[in-house]
N, C-alpha and C positions, 0 to 999 in steps of 0.2 A: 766769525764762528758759524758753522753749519748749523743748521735744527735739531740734527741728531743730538751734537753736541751737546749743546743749548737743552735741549731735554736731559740727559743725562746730568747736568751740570746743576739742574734744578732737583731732578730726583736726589741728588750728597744732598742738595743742600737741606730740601724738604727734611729728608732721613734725619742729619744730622741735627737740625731743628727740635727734631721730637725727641732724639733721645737724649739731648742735654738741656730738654725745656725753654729754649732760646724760639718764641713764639716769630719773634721778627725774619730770623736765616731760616726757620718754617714757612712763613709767607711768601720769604723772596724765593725760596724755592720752587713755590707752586705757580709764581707770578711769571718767573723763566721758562718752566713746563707748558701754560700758556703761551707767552710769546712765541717758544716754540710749534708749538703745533698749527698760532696764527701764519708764522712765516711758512711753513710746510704747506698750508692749505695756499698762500698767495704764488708761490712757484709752485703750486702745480696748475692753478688757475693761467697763471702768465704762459706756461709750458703750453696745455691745452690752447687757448689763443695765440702763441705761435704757430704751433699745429695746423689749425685752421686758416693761419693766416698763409702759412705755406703751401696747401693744400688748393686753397683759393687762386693762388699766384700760377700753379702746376696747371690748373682745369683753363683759366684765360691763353697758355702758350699752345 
């Protein structure tokens, strides 16, 4: 599952959380939203360092 997803997927849950007062599918909601935005920030880090690394490879030929 993509990050967008993965945020979206924690945003129901978060929502659905509070309005049925179920604290826990509240949590895991926000804990998915996290994860999400952790895996967002590691592919663009890895993206950037490919970048770089192709760039580098380009400047040696």
């Amino acid at each position: 599952m993509n990050a967008g997803m993965e945020k979206v997927k924690g945003k129901i849950k978060e929502f659905t959380g509070k309005i049925t007062g179920h604290e826990r599918l509240e949590a895991e909601g926000k804990t998915d939203q996290v994860r999400a935005k952790i895996r967002e920030k590691a592919t663009n880090v890895r993206h950037r360092a490919e970048g770089i690394r192709d760039s580098l490879k380009h400047d040696r030929s």
